[in-house]
Residue frames as a rotation matrix with the C-alpha (Angstrom) as fourth column:
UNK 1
-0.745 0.601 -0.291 -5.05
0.658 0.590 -0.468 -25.55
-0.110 -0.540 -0.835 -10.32
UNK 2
-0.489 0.699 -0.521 -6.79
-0.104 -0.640 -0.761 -22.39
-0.866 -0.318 0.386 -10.69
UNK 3
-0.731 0.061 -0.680 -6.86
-0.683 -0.039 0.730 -22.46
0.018 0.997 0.070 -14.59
UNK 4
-0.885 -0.204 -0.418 -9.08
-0.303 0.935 0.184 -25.85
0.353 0.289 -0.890 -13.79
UNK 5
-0.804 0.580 0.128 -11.96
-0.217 -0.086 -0.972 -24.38
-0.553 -0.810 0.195 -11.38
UNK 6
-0.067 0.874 -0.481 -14.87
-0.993 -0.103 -0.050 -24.75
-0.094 0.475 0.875 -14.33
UNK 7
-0.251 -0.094 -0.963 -13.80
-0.424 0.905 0.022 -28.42
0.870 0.414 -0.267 -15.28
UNK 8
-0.966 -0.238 0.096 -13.77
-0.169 0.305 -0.937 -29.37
0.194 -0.922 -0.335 -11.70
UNK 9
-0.335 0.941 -0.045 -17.53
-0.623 -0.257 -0.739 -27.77
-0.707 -0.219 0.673 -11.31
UNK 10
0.155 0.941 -0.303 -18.85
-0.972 0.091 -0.215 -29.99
-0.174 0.327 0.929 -14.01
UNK 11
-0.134 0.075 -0.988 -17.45
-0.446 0.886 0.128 -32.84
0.885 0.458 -0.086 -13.17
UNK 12
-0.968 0.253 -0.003 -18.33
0.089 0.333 -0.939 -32.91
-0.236 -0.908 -0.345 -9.54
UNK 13
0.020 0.986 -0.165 -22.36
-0.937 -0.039 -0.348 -31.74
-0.349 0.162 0.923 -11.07
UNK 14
0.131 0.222 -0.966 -21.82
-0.772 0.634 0.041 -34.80
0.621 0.741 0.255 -13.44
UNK 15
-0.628 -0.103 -0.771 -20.50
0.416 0.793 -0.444 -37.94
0.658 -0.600 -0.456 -11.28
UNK 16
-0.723 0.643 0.252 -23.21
-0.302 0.035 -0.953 -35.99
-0.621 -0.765 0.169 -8.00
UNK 17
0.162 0.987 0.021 -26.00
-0.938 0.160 -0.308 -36.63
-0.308 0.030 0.951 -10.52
UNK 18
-0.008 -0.397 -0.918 -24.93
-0.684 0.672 -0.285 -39.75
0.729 0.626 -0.276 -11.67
UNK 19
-0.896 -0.236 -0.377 -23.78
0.254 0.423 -0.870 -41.03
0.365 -0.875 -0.319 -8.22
UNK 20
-0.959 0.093 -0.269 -26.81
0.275 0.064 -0.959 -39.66
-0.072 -0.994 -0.087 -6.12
UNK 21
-0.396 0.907 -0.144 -30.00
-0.841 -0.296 0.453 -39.38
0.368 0.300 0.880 -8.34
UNK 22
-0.029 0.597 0.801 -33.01
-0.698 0.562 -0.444 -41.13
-0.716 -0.572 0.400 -6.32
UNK 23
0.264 0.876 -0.403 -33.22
-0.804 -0.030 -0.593 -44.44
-0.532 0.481 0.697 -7.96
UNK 24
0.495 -0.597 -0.632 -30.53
-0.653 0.225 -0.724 -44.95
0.574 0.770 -0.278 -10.17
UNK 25
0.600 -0.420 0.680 -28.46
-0.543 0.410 0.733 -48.13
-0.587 -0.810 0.018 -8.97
UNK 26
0.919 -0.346 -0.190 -25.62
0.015 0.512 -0.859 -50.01
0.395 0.786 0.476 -11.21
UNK 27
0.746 -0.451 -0.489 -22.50
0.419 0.890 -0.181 -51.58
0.517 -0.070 0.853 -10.77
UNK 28
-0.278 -0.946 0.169 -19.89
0.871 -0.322 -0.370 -48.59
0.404 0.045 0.914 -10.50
UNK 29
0.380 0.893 -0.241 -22.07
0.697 -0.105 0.709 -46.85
0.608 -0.437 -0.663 -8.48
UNK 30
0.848 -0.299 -0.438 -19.58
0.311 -0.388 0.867 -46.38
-0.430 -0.872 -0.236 -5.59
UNK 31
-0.008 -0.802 0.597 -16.85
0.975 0.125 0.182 -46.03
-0.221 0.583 0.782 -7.57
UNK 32
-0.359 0.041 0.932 -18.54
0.429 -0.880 0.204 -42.73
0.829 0.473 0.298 -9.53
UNK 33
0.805 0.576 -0.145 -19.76
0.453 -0.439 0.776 -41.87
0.383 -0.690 -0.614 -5.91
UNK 34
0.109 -0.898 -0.427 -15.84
0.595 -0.285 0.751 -41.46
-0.796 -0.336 0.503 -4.55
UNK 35
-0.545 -0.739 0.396 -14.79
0.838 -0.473 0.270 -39.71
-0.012 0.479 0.878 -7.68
UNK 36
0.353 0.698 0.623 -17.75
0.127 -0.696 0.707 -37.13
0.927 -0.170 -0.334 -7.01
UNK 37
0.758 -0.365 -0.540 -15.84
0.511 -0.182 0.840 -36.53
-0.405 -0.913 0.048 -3.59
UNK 38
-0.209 -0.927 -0.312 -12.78
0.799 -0.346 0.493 -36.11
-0.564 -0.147 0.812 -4.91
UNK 39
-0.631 -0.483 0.608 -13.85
0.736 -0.621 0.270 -33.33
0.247 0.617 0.747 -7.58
UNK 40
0.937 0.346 0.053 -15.43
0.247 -0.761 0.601 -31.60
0.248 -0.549 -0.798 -4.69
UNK 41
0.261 -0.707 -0.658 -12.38
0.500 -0.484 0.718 -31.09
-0.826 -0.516 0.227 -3.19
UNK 42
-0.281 -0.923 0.262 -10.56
0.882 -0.141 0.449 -30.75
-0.377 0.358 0.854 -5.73
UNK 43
-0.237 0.430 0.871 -13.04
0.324 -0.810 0.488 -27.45
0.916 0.398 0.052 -6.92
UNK 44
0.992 -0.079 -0.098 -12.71
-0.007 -0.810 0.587 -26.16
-0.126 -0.582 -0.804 -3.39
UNK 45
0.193 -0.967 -0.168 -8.89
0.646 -0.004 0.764 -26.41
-0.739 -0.256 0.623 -3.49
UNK 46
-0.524 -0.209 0.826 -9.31
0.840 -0.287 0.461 -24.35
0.141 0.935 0.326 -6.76
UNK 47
0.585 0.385 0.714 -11.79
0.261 -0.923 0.283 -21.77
0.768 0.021 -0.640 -5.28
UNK 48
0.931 -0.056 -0.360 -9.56
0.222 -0.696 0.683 -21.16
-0.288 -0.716 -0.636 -2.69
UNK 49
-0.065 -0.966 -0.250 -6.57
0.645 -0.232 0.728 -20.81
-0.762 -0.114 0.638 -4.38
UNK 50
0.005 0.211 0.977 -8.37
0.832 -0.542 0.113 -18.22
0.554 0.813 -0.179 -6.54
UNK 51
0.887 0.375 0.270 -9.34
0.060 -0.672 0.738 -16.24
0.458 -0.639 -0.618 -3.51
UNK 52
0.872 -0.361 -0.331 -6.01
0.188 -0.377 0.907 -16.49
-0.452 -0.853 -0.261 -1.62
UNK 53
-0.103 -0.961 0.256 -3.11
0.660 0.127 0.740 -16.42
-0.744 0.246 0.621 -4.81
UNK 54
0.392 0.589 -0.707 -4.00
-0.288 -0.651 -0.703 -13.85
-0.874 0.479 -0.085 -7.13
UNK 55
0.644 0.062 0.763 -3.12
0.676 0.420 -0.605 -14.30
-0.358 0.905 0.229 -10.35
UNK 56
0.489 -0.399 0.775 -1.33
0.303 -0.756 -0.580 -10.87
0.818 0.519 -0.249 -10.65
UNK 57
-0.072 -0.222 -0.972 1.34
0.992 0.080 -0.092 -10.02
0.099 -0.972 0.214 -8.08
UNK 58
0.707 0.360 0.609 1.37
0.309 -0.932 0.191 -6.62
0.636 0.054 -0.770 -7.02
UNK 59
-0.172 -0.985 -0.007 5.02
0.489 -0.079 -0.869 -5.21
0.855 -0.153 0.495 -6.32
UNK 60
0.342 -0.331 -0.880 5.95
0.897 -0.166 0.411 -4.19
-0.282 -0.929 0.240 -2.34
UNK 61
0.648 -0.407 0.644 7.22
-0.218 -0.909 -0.355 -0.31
0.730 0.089 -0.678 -2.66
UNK 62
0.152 -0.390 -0.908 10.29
0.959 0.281 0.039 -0.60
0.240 -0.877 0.416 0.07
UNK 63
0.971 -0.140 0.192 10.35
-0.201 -0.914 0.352 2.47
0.127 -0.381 -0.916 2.42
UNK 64
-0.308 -0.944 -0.115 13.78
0.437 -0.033 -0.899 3.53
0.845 -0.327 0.423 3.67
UNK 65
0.615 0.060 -0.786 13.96
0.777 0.125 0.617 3.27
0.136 -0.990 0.030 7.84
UNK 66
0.060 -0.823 0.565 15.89
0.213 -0.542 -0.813 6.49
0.975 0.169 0.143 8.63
UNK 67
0.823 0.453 0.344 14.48
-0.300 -0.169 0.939 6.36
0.483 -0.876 -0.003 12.51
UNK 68
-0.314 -0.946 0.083 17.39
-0.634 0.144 -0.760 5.45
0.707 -0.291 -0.645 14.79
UNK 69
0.142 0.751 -0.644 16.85
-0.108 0.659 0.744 2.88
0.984 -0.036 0.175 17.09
UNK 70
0.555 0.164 0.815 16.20
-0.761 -0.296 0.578 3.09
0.337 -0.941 -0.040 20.72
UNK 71
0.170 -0.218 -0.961 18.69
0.301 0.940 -0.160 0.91
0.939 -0.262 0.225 22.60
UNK 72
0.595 -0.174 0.785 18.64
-0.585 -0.763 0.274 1.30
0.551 -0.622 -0.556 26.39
């Protein structure tokens, strides 16, 4: 999904001007208006799974716990 964020962006620019220039009026109108929803979402669901999955994990170091543990 991430791999997909540019495609997303110019086809939500293409189907918004298409769908919502002042003027313009024709059969499939609503049609190219809904798919200009959906590749909004879908290009936030792609910026945010840039911003919250990285692309590169980054390995965990484990400590060793040698503290004993208080039991009372």
């Amino acid at each position: 999904m991430k791999n997909y964020t540019l495609w997303f962006l110019g086809l939500a620019l293409l189907t918004g001007l298409l769908g919502f220039y002042p003027g313009m009026d024709f059969f499939g109108i609503k049609a190219v208006r809904i798919f200009f929803i959906i590749f909004t979402d879908l290009l936030i669901v792609s910026l945010l799974a840039k911003g919250l999955f990285p692309s590169r994990l980054v390995a965990v170091k484990q400590q060793k716990n040698n503290k004993p543990i208080h039991q009372k």
